[in-house]
N, CA, C and O atoms as a Tinker XYZ file with bonds, in Angstrom:
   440  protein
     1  N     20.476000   25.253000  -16.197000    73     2
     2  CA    20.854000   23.936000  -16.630000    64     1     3
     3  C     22.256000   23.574000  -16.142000    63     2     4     5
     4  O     22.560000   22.456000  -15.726000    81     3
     5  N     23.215000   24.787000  -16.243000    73     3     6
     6  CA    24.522000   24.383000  -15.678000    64     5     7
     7  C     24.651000   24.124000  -14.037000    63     6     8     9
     8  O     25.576000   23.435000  -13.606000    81     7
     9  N     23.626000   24.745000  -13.118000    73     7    10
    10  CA    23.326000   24.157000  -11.830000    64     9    11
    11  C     23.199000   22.492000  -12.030000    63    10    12    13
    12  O     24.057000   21.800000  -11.483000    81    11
    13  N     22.188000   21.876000  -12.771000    73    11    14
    14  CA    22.002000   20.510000  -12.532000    64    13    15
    15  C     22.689000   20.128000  -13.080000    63    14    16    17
    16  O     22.211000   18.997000  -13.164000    81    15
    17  N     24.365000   20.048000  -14.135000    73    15    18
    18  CA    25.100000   19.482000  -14.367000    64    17    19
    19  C     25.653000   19.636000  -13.640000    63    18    20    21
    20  O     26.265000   18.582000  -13.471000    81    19
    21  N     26.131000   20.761000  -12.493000    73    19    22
    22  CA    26.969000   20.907000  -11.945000    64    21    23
    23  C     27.008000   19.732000  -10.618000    63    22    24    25
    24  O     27.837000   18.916000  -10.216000    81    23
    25  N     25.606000   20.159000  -10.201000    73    23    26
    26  CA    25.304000   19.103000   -8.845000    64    25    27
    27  C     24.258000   17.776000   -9.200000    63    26    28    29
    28  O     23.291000   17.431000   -8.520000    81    27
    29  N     24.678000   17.234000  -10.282000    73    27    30
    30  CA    23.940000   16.086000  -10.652000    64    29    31
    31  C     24.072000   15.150000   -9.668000    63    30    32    33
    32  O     22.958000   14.776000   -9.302000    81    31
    33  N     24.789000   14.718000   -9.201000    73    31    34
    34  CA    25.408000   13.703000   -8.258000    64    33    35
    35  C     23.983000   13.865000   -6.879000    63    34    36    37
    36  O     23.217000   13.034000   -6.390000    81    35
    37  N     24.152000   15.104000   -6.696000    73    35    38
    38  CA    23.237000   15.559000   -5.065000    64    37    39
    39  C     21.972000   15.398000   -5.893000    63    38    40    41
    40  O     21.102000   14.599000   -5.550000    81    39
    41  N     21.905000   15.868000   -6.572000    73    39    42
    42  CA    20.006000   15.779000   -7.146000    64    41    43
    43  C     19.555000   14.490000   -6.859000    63    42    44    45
    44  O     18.633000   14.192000   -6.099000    81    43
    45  N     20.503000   13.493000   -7.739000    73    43    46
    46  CA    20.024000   12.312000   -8.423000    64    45    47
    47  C     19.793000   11.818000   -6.819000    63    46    48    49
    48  O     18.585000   11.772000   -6.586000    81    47
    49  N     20.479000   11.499000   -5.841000    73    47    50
    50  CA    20.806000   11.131000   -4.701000    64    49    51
    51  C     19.366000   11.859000   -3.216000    63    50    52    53
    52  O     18.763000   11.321000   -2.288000    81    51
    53  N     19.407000   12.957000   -3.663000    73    51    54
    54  CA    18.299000   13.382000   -3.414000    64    53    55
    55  C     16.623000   12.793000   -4.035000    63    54    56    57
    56  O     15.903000   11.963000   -3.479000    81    55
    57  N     16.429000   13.322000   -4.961000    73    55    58
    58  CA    15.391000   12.862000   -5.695000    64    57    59
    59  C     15.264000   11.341000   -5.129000    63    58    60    61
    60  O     14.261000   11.051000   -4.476000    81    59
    61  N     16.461000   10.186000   -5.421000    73    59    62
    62  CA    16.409000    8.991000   -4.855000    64    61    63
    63  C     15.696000    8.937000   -3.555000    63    62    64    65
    64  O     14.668000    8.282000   -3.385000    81    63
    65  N     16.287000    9.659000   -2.634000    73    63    66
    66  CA    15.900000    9.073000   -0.829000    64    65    67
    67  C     14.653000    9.424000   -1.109000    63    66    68    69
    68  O     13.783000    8.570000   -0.941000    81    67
    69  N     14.309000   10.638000   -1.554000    73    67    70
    70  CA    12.738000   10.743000   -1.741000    64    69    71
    71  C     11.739000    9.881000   -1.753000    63    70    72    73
    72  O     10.971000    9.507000   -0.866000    81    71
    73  N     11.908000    9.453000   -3.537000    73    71    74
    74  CA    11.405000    8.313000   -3.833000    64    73    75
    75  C     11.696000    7.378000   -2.984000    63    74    76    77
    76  O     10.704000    7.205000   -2.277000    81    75
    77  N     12.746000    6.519000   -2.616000    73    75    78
    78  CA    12.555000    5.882000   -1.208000    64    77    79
    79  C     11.574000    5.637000   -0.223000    63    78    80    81
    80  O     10.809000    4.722000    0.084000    81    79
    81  N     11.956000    7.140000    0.293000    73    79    82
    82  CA    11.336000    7.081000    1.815000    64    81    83
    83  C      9.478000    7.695000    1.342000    63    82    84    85
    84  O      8.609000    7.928000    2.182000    81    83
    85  N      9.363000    7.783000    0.336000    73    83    86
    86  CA     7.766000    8.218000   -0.129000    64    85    87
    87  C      7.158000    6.913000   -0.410000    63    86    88    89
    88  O      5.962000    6.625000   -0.415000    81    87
    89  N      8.573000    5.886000   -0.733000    73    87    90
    90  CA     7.326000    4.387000   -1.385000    64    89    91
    91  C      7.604000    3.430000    0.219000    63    90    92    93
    92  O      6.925000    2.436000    0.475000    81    91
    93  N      8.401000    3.810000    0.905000    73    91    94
    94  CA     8.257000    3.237000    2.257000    64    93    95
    95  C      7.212000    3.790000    3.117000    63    94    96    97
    96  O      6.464000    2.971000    3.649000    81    95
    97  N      7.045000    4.907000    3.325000    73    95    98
    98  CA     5.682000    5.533000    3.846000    64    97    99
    99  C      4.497000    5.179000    3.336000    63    98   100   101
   100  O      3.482000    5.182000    4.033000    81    99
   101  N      4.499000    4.889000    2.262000    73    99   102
   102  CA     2.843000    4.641000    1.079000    64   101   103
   103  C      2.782000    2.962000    1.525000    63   102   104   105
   104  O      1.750000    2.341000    1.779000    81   103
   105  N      4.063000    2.470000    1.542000    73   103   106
   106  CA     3.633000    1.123000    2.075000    64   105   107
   107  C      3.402000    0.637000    3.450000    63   106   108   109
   108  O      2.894000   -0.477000    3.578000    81   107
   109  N      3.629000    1.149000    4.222000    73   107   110
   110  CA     3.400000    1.544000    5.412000    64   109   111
   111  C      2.084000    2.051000    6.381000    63   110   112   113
   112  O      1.676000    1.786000    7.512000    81   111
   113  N      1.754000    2.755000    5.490000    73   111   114
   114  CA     0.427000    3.731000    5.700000    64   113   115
   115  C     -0.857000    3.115000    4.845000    63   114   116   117
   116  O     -2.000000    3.514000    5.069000    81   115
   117  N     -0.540000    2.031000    3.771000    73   115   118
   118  CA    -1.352000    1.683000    2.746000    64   117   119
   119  C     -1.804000   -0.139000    3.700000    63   118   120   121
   120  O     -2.940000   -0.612000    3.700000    81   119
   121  N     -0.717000   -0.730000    4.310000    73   119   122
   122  CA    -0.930000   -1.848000    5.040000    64   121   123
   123  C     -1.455000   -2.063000    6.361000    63   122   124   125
   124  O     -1.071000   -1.624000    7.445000    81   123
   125  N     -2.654000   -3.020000    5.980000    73   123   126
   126  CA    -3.828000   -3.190000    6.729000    64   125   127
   127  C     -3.406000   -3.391000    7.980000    63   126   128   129
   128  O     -2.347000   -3.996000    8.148000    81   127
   129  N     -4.138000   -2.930000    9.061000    73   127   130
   130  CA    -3.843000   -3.186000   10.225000    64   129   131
   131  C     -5.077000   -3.901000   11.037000    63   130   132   133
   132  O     -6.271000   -3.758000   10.777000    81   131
   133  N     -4.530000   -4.674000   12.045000    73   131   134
   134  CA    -5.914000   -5.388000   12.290000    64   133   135
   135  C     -6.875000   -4.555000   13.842000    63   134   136   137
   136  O     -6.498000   -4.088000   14.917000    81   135
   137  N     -8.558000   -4.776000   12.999000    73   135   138
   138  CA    -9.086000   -3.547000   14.028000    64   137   139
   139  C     -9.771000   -4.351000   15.580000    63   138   140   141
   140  O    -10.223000   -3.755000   16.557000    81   139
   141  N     -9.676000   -5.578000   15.419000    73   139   142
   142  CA    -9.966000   -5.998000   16.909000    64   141   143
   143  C     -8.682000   -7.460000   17.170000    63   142   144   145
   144  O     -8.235000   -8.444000   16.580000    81   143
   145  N     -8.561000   -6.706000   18.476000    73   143   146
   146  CA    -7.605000   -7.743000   19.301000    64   145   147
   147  C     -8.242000   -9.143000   19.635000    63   146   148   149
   148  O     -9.457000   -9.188000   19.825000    81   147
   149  N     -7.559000  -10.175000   19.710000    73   147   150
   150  CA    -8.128000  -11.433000   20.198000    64   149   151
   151  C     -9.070000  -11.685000   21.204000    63   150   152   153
   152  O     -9.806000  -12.669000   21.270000    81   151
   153  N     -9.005000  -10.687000   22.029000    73   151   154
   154  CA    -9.911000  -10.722000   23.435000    64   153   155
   155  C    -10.939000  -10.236000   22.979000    63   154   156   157
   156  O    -11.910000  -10.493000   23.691000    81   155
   157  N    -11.188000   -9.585000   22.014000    73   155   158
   158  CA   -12.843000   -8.187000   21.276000    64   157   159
   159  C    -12.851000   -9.588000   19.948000    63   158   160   161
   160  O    -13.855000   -9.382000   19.266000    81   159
   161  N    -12.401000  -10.343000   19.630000    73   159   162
   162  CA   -12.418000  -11.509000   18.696000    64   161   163
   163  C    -13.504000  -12.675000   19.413000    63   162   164   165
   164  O    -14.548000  -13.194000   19.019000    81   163
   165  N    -12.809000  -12.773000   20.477000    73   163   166
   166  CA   -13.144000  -14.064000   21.431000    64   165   167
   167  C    -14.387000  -13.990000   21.942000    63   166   168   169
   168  O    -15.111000  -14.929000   22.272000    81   167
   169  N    -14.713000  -12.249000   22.021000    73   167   170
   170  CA   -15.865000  -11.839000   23.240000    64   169   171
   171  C    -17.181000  -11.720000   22.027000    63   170   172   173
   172  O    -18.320000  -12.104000   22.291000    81   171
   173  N    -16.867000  -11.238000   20.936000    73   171   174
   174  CA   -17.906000  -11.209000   19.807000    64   173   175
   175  C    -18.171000  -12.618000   19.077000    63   174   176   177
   176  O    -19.154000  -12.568000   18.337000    81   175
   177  N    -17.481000  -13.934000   19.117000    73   175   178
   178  CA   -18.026000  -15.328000   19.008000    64   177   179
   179  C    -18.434000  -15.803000   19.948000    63   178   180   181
   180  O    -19.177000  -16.782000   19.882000    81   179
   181  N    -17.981000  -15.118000   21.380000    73   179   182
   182  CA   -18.863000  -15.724000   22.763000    64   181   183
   183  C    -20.403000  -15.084000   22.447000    63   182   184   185
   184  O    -21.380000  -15.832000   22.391000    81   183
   185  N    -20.487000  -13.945000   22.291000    73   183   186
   186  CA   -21.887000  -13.545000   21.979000    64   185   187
   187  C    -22.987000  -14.088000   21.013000    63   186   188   189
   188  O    -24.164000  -14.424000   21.142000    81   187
   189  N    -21.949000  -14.017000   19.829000    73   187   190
   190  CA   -22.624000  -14.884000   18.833000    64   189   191
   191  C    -23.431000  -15.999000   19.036000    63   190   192   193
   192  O    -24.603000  -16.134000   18.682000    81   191
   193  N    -22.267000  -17.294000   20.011000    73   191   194
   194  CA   -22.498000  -18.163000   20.129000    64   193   195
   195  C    -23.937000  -18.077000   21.154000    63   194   196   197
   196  O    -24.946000  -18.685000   20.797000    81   195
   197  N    -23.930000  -17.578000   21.957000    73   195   198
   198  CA   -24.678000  -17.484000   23.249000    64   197   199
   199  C    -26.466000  -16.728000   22.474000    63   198   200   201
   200  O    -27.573000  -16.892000   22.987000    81   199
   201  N    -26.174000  -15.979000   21.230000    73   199   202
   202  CA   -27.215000  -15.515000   20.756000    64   201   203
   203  C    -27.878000  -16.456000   19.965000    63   202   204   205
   204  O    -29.072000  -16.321000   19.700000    81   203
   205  N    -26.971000  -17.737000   19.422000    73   203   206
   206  CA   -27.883000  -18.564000   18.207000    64   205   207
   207  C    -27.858000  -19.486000   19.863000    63   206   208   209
   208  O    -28.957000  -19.086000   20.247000    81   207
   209  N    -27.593000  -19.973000   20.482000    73   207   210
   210  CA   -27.966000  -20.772000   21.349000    64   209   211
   211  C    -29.535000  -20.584000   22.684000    63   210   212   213
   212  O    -30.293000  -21.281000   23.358000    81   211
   213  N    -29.340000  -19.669000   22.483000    73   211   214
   214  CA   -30.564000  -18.599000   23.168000    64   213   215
   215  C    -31.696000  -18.675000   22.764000    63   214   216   217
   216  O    -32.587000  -17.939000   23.186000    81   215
   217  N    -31.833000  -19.372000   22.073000    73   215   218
   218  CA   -33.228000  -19.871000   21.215000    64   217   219
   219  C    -34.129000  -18.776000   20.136000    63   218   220   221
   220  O    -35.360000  -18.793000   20.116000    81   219
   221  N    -33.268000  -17.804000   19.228000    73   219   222
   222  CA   -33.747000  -17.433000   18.445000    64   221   223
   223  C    -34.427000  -17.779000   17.408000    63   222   224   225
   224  O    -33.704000  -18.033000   16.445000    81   223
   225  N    -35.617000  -17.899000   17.208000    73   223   226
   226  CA   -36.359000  -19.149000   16.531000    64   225   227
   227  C    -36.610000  -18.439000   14.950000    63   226   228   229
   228  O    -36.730000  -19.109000   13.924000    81   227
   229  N    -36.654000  -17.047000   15.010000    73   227   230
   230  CA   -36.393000  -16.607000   13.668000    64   229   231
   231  C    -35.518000  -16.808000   12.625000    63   230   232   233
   232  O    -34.365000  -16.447000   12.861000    81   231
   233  N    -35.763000  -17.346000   11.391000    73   231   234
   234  CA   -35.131000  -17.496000   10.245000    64   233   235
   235  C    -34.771000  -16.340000    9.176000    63   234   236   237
   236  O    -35.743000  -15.773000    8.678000    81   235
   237  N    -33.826000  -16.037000    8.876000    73   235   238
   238  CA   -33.898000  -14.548000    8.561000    64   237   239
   239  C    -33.428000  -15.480000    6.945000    63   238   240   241
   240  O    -32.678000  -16.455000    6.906000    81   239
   241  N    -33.960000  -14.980000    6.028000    73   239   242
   242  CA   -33.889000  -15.068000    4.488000    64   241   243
   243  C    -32.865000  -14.579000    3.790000    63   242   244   245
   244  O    -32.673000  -13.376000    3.965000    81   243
   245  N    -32.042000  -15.205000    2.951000    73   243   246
   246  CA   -31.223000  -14.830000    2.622000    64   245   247
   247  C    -31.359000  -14.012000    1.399000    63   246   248   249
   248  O    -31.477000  -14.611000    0.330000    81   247
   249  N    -31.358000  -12.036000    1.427000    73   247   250
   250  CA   -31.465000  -11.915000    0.590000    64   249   251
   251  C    -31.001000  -11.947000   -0.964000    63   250   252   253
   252  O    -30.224000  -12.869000   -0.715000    81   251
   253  N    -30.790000  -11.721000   -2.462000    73   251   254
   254  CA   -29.875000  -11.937000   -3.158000    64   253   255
   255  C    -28.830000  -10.644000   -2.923000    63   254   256   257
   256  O    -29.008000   -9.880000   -1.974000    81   255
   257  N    -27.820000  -10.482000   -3.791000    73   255   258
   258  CA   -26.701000   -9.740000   -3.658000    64   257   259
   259  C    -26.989000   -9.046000   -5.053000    63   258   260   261
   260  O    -27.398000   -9.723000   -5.996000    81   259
   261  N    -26.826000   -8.031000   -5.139000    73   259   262
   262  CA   -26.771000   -6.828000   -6.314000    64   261   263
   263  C    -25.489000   -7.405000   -6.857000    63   262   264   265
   264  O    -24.559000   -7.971000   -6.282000    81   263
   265  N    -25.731000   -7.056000   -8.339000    73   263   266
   266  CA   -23.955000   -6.783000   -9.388000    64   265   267
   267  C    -23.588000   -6.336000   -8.481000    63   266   268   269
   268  O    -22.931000   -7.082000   -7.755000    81   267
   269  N    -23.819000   -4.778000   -7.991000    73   267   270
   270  CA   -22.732000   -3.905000   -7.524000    64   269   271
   271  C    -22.296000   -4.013000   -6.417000    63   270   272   273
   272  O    -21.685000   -3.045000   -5.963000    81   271
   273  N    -22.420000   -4.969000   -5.767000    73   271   274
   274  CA   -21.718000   -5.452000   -4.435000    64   273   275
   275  C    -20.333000   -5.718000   -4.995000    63   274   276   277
   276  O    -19.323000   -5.144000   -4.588000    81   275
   277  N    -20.366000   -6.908000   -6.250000    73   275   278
   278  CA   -19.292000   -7.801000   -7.497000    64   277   279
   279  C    -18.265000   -6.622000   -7.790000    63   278   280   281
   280  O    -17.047000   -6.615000   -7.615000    81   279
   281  N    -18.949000   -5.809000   -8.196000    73   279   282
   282  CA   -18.647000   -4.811000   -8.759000    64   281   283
   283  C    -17.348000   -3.843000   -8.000000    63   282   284   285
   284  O    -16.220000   -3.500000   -8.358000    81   283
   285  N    -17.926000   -3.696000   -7.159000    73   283   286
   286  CA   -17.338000   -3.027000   -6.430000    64   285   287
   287  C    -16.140000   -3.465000   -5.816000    63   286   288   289
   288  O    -14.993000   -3.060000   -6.010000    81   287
   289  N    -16.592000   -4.431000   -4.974000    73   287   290
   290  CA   -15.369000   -5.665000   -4.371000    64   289   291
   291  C    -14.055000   -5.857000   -5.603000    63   290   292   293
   292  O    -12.844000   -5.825000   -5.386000    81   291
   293  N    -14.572000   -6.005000   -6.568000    73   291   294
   294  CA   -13.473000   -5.808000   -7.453000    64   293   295
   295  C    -12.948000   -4.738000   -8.070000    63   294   296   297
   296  O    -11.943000   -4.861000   -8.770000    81   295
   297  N    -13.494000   -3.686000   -7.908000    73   295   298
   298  CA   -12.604000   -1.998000   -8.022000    64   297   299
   299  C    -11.948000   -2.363000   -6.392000    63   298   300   301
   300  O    -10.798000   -2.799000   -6.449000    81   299
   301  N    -12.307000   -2.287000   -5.519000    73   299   302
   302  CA   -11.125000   -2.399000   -4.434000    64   301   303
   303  C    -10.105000   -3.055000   -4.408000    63   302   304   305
   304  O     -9.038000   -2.645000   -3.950000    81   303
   305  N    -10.372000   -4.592000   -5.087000    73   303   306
   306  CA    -9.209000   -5.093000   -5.538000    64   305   307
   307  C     -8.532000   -4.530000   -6.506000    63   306   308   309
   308  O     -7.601000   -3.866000   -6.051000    81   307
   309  N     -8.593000   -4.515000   -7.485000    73   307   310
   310  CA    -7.570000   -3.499000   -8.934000    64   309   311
   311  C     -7.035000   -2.499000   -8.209000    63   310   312   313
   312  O     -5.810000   -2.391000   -8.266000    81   311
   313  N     -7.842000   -1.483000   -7.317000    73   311   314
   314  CA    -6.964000   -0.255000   -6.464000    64   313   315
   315  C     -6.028000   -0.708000   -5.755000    63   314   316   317
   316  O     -4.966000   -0.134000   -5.511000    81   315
   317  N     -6.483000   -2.098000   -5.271000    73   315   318
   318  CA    -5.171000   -2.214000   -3.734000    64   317   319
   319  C     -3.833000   -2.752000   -4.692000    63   318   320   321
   320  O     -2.673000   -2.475000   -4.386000    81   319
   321  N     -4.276000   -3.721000   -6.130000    73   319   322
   322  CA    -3.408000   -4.017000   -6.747000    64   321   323
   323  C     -2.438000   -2.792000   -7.181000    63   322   324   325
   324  O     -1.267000   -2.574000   -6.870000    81   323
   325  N     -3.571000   -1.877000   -8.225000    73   323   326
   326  CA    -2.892000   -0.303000   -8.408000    64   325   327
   327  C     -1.345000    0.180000   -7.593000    63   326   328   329
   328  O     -0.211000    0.503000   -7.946000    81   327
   329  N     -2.146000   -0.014000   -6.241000    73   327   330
   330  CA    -1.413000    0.902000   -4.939000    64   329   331
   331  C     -0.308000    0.270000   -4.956000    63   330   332   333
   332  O      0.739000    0.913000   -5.034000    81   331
   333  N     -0.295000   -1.182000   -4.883000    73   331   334
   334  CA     0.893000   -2.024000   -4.803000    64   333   335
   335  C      1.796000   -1.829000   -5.825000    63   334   336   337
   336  O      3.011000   -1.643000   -5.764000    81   335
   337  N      1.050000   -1.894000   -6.778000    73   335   338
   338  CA     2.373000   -1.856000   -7.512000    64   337   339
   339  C      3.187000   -0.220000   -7.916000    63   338   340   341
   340  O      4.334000   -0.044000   -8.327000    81   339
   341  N      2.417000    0.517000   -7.704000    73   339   342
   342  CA     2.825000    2.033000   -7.897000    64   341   343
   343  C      3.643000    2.181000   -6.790000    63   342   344   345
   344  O      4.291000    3.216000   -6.939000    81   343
   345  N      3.977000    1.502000   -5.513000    73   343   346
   346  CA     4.805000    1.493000   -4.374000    64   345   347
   347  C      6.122000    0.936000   -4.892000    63   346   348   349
   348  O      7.209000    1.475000   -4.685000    81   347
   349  N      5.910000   -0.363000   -5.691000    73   347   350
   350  CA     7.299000   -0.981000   -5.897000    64   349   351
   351  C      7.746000   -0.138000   -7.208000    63   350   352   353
   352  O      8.925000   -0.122000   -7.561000    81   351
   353  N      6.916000    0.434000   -7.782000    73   351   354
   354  CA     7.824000    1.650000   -9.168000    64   353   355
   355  C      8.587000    2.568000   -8.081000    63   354   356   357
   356  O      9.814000    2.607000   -7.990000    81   355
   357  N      7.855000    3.170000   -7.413000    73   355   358
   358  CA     8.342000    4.524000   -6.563000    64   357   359
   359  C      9.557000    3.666000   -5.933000    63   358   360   361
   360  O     10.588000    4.337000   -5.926000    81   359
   361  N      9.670000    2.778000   -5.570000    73   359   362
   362  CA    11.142000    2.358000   -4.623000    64   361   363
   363  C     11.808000    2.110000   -5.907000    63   362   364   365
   364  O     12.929000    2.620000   -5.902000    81   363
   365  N     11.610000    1.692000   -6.673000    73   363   366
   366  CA    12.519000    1.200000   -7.645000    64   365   367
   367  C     12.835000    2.440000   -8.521000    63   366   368   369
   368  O     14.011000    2.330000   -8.868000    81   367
   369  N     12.382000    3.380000   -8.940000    73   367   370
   370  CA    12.980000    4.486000   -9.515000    64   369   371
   371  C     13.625000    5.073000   -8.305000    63   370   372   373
   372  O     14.398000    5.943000   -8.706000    81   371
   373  N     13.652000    4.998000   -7.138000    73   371   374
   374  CA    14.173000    5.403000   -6.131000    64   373   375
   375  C     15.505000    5.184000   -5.907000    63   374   376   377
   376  O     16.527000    5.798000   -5.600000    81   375
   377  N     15.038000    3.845000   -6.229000    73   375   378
   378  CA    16.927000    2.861000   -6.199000    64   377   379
   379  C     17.782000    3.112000   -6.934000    63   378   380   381
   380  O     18.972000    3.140000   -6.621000    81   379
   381  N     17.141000    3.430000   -8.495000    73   379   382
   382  CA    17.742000    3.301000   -9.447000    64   381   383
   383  C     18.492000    4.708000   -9.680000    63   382   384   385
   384  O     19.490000    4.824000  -10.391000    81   383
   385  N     17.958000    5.606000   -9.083000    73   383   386
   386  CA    18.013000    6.994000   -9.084000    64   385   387
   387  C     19.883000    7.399000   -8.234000    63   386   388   389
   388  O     20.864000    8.047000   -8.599000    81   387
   389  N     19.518000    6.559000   -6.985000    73   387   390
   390  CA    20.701000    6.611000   -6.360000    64   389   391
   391  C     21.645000    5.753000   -6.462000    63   390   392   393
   392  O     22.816000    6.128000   -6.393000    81   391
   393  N     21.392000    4.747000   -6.602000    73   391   394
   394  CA    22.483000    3.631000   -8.165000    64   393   395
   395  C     23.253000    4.812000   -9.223000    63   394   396   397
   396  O     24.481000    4.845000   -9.313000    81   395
   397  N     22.533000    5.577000   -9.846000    73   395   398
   398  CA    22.815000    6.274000  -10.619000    64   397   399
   399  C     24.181000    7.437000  -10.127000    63   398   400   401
   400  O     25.297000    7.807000  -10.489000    81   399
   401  N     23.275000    7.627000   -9.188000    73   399   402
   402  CA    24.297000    8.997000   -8.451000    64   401   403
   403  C     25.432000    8.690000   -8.117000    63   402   404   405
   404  O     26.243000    9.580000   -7.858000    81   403
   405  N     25.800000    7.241000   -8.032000    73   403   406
   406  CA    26.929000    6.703000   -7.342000    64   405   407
   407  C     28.362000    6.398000   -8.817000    63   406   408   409
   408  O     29.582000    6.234000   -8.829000    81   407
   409  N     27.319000    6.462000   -9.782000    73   407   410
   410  CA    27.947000    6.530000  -11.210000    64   409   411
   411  C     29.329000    7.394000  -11.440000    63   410   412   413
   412  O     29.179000    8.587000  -11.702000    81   411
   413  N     30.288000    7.017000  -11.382000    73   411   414
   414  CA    31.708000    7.819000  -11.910000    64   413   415
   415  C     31.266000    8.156000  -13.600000    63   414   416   417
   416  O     30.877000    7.371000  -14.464000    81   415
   417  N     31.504000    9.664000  -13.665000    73   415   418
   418  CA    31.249000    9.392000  -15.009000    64   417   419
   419  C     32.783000   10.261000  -15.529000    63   418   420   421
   420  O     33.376000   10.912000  -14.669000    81   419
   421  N     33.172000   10.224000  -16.531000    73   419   422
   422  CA    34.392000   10.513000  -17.136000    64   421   423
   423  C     34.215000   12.748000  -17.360000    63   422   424   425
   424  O     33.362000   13.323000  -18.036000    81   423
   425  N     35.023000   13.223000  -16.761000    73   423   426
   426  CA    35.159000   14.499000  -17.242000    64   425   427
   427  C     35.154000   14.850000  -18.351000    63   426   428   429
   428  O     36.364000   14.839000  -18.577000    81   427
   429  N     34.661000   15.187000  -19.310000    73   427   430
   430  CA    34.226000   15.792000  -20.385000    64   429   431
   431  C     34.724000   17.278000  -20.493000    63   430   432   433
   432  O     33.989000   18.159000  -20.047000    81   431
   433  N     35.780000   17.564000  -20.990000    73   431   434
   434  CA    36.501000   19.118000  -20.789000    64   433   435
   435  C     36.292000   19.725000  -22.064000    63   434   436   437
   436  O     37.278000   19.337000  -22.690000    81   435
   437  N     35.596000   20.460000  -22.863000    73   435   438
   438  CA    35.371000   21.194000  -24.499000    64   437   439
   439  C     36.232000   22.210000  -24.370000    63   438   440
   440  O     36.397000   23.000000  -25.299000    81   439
């Protein structure tokens, strides 16, 4: 215990960048990236287009949608919400951590 009074200052400061650089990575690694370029965009509505124009005379039925399509779509949302916000705790105890460390505190001599 007298180690972490001793080097409170380095812990707190430590522990901080951590938290930091762990909720900068999670946000980082957690944000969507996009999986086709404009040209693989452009070339899959040229097809499209060229396939309903092509005279496909079949009508395809629209089937209904299960709950658990609903269902689901909205557990992915609550998670991505989850993720988000468990990113801005982790930076923010992060901050606060090394805010802390920067603290003068008064010598205390018994």
């Amino acid at each position: 215990m007298e180690f972490f009074f001793k080097h409170q200052a380095v812990v707190f400061r430590s522990v901080g960048v951590f938290l930091l650089v762990l909720g900068l990575v999670t946000y980082f690694w957690a944000a969507p990236q996009n999986v086709m370029s404009e040209n693989e965009k452009a070339a899959a509505n040229l097809a499209r287009i060229e396939a309903a124009v092509g005279g496909s005379t079949t009508t395809q039925k629209a089937k209904p949608q299960n709950n658990s399509h609903k269902i689901s779509a909205a557990l992915r949302e609550t998670r991505k919400k989850q993720l988000r916000m468990l990113m801005l705790m982790v930076m923010v105890f992060g901050a606060g951590f090394v805010g802390y460390s920067f603290l003068k505190k008064g010598d205390k001599e018994d």
